[in-house]
N, C-alpha and C positions, 0 to 999 in steps of 0.2 A: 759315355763310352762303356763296352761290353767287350768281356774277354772270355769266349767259352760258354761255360753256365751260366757268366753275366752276362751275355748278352740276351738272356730272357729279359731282367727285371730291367735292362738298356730298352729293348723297344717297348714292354709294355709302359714305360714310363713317357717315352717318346711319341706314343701311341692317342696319350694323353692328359700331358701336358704338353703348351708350345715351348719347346724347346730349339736353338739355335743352330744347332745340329747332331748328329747322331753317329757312332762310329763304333763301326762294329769287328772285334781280330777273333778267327775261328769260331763263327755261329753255326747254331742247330737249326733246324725247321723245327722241329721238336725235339725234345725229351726219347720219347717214345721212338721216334725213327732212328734217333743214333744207336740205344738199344736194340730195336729191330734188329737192323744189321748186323748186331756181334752175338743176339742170343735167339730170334726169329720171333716165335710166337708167345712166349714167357713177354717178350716186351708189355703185350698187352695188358698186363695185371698195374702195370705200374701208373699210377695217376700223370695227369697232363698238367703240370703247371706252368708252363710257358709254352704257347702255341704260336713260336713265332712269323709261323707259317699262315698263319690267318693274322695276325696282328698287326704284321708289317706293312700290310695294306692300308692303314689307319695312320699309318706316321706321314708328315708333311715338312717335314725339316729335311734339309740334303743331308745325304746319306753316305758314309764310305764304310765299305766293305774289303776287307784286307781278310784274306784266307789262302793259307801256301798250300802248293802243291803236294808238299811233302806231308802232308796231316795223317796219321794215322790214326786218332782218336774221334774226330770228325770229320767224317768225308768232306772233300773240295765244291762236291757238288749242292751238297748244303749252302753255301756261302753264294753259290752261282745259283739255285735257285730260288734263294731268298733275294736277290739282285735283281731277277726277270718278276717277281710278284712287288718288289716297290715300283711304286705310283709317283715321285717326287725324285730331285735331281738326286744324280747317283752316280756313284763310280766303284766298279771293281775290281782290286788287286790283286792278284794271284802270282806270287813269287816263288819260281819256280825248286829253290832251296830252301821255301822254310817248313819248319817243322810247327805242329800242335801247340809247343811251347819255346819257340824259337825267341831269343831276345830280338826285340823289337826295332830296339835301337845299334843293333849290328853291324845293319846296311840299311844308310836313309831312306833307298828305295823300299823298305819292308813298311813303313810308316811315315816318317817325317815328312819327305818329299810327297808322298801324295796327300796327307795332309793338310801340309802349308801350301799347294798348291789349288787343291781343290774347295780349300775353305779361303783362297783368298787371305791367308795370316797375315798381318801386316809386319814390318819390322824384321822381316829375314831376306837373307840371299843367300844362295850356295853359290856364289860368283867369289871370287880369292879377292880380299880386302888389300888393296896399295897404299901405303902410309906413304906419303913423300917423304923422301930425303932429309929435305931441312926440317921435319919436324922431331929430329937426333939430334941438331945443331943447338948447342945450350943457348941461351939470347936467339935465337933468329926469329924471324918476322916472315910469316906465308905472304906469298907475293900480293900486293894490295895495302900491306901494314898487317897492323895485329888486329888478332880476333879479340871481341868481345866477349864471351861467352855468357856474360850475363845476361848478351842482349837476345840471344837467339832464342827461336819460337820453341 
């Protein structure tokens, strides 16, 4: 996982080694192109060390891509264009209230949900948990007798 400037050393790393999957919040194509944009041709003096613009192509793991609309630091289209250059399963989120540095965990929809969803996470639901009744009742017995719990998988 890659946040920003981490998402360089997230895909060259992903790039190669096999990795499980790869997940990326407010990526660059480059260094240089986020530059670009905010200073023009000065960009050009500054060294490339993360080209994730060519690198992305090399990664084989599924992919999520999470980049809000609201980004003023890296543009949206960054994260969309780094999205149409991978080659392996992929999904892109673009939440239309988040910022640069928006917390994550705000709105499940910014992360979690696509996530646990798109990596198949085992062990979650966002469906509302029902405890029966009689499991308040001090002594009572779930219909059937009692559980074992020692015995369950």
């Amino acid at each position: 996982m890659g946040r920003s400037i981490g998402s360089g050393p997230a895909v060259e790393l992903a790039a190669e080694h096999p990795v499980a999957g790869l997940v990326l919040i407010a990526p660059f194509l480059t260094i240089r192109e986020v530059f670009r944009e905010s200073v023009g041709l000065l960009a050009e003096l500054l060294p490339e060390y993360y080209p994730n613009r060519d690198r992305i192509q090399a990664v084989a793991a599924p992919t999520l891509i999470v980049h809000g609309q609201q980004d003023t630091l890296i543009p949206p289209h960054h994260g969309a264009e780094l999205y149409a250059l991978c080659r392996c399963r992929k999904l892109l989120v673009t939440p239309q209230e988040m910022q640069h540095n928006t917390n994550l965990f705000l709105k499940r929809e910014f992360l979690v949900a696509p996530m646990v969803q798109f990596f198949a996470l085992p062990d979650h639901s966002f469906e509302e948990l029902v405890v029966p009744g009689w499991c308040f009742k001090p002594g009572a017995e779930a219909p059937g007798g009692p559980v074992d719990f020692a015995r369950l998988p």
